[in-house]
Each structure stands twice: as structure tokens, then as C-alpha cells.
C-alpha positions in Angstrom: -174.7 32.7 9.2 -174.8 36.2 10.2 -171.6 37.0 9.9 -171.6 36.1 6.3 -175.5 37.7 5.4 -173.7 41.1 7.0 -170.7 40.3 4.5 -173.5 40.7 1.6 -175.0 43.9 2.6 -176.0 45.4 -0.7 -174.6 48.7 1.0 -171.1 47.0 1.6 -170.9 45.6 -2.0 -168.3 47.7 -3.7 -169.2 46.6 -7.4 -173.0 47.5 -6.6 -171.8 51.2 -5.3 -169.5 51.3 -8.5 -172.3 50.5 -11.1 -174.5 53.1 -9.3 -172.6 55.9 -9.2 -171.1 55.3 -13.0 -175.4 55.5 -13.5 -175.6 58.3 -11.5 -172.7 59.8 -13.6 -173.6 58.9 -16.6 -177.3 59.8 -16.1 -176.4 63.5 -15.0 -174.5 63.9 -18.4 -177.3 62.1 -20.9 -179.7 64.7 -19.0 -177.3 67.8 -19.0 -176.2 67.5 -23.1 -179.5 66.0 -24.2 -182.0 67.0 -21.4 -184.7 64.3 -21.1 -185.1 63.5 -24.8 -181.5 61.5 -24.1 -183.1 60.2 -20.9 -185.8 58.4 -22.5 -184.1 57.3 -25.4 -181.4 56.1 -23.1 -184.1 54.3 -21.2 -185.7 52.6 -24.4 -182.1 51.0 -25.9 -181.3 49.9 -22.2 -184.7 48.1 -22.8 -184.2 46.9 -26.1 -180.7 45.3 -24.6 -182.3 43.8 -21.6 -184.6 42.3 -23.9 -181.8 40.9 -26.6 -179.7 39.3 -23.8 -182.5 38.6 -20.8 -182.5 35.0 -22.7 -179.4 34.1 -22.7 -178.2 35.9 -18.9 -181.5 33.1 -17.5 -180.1 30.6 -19.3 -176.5 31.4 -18.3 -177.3 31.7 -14.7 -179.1 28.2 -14.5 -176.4 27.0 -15.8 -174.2 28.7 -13.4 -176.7 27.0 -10.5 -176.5 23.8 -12.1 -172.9 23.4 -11.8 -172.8 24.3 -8.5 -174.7 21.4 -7.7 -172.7 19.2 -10.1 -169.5 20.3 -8.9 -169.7 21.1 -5.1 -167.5 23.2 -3.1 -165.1 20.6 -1.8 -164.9 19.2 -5.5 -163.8 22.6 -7.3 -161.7 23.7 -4.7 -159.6 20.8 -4.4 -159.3 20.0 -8.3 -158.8 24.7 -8.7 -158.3 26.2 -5.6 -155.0 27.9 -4.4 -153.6 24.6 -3.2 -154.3 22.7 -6.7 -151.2 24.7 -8.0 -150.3 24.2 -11.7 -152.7 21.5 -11.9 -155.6 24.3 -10.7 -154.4 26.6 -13.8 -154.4 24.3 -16.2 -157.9 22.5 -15.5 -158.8 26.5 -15.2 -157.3 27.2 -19.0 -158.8 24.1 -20.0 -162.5 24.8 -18.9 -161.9 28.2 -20.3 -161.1 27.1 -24.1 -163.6 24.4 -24.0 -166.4 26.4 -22.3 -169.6 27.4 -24.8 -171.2 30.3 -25.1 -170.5 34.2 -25.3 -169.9 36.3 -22.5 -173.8 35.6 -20.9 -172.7 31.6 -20.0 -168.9 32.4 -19.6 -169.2 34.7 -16.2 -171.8 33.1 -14.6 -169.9 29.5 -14.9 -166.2 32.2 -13.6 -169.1 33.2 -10.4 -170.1 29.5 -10.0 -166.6 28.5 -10.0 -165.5 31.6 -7.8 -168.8 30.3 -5.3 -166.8 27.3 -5.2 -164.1 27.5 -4.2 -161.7 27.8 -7.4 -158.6 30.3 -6.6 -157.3 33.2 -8.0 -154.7 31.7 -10.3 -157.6 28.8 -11.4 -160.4 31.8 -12.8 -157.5 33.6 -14.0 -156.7 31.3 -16.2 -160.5 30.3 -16.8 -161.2 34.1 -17.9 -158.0 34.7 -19.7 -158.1 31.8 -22.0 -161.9 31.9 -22.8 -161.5 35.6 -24.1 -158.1 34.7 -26.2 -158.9 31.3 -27.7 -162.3 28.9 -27.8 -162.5 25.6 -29.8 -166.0 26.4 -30.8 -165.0 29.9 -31.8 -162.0 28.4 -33.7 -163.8 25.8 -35.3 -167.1 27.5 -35.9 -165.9 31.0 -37.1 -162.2 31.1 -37.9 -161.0 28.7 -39.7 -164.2 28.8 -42.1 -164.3 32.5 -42.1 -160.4 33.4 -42.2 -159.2 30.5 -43.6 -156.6 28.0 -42.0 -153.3 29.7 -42.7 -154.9 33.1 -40.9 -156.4 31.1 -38.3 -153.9 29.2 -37.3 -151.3 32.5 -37.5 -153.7 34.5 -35.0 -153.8 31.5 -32.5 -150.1 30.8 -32.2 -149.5 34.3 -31.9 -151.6 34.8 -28.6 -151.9 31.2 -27.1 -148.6 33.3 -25.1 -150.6 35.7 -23.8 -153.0 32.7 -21.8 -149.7 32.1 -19.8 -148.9 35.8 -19.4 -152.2 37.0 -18.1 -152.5 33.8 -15.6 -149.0 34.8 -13.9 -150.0 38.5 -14.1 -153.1 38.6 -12.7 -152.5 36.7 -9.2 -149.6 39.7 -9.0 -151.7 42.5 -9.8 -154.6 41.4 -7.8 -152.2 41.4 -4.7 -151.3 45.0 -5.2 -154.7 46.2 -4.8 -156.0 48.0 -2.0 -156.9 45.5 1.2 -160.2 46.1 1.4 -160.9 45.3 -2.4 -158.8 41.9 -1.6 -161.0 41.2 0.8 -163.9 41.6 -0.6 -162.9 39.4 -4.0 -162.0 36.8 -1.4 -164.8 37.1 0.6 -166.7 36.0 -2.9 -164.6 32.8 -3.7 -165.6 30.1 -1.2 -168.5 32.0 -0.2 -170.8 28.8 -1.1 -168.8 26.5 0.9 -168.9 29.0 3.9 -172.7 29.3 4.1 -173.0 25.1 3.6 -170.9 24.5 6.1 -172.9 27.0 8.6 
């Protein structure tokens, strides 16, 4: 159990350090072309967000704990980790166009599935497809608002691009620096390691 609470230093997490120093960044240059006026009124829309989407992020990430529980470790990683193969990515695609939800419920279910177990290929094609095509979106908002023919014409021309991103992503991933390897995969099965400690 040490081992992996030293894995979670907040120190050691590279997507904390990154989101700080973009703040720091980012903060320097509000305050150098807008002096603290743009400070403040920075501060007050990051409030106003925080308030919009708090909801729906507390809602997303129970869900995201709730499936954890529903679908265990062992469960998702046999039915979408590495070794599920093709089988993996489709069940992956498949969770991804039926999912609900904007982007508040969509990652946190992507983190719960990472959590369990589900490989690279699997979220892939869970994050690809849920950003290029959703039955509810479809139903709900494009074929009443853009009619069938349009609807249908916009669908059939990306559905490609589900495949394309699944295969490219796995590839791409690989040719990233060690370290940042490491640390993704340090993420995807981490539930099962601690449960099994």
C-alpha cells in the first residue's frame, strides 16, 4: 500500500503540475495586461462556472463511484482490458455512443473505467466515439433540429473517424515519453491494485 500512496504524491502527478503552472501562466498575463481588475473579474467568471457545472461534476462523479462498485475491477478488465482485444473496443465504442450526459458524466465514467481496469484501446474507443456520435444527441438534437437527410449525412460521414482514432491513439500513446506512459498506466488498474493490497 505504500508503494502505490507514494505513486499518488500530488507532487509526482504530472497533470496536477501542468494545470498549475498553465494557472501560474495564465494568471501572470491576466495581471500584467489587465493588472488586478482582470484578476478579480477572472476570479468571479471562474466562480460563476464552478457554480454552473458543480451540479452536474457531483452528480458525474457518484456516478463514476457507483459503477465502480457495479462493475469491479476483475469485471471491466476482463470484458475491456488489453487482453479483451476487439471485443474490448467494441464494448468501449459501444458504452461510448450509448453513454448520457455531456462531458461532466462522460470522464468520470472514462476515470472509473480507466480505475478498473479497461485498456488503452477499450477508453480509446469509449472517448473517441462519445465525442463523434451519441444516440441521445442524435435522437434528441439532430435529427429534430437538422432534419433527417442532414443528420443522417453528418453521421455516415464521421462514424470512420471512431475506427481511425481507436487504432491511432494506442500508437500515438506509445510514442510518448516513458515517464508519461508510465504514469497513464500507473492510473488504469490502479483500483484493482489497492483492493488487492
Amino acid at each position: 500500500m505504500g508503494e502505490t500512496q507514494k505513486k499518488k504524491s500530488w507532487w509526482r502527478d504530472t497533470t496536477l503540475i501542468t494545470m498549475v503552472s498553465l494557472l501560474a501562466v495564465v494568471s501572470v498575463a491576466a495581471f500584467v495586461l489587465h493588472g488586478v481588475d482582470g484578476l478579480r473579474e477572472g476570479g468571479e467568471n471562474s466562480l460563476f462556472i464552478i457554480r454552473q457545472a458543480a451540479p452536474a461534476l457531483f452528480l458525474g462523479f457518484i456516478l463514476a463511484g457507483l459503477l465502480t462498485v457495479l462493475f469491479p475491477p476483475r469485471v471491466v478488465g476482463r470484458w475491456m482490458g488489453d487482453e479483451a482485444g476487439v471485443k474490448g473496443v467494441l464494448i468501449g465504442a459501444a458504452a461510448g455512443v450509448l453513454s448520457p450526459g455531456g462531458p461532466y458524466v462522460m470522464y468520470p465514467i472514462a476515470a472509473a473505467l480507466m480505475h478498473g481496469g479497461a485498456g488503452i484501446a477499450s477508453i480509446s474507443a469509449f472517448s473517441v466515439a462519445r465525442n463523434i456520435f451519441t444516440a441521445n444527441r442524435f435522437l434528441v438534437y439532430e435529427l429534430p433540429f437538422l432534419g433527417v437527410p442532414l443528420a443522417l449525412a453528418k453521421t455516415l460521414s464521421t462514424l470512420w473517424l471512431i475506427g481511425v482514432g481507436t487504432l491511432l491513439v494506442p500508437v500515438v500513446f506509445r510514442l510518448m515519453p516513458r515517464g508519461a506512459q508510465e504514469a497513464a498506466r500507473s492510473r488504469i488498474g490502479g483500483a484493482e491494485q489497492e483492493r488487492t493490497e
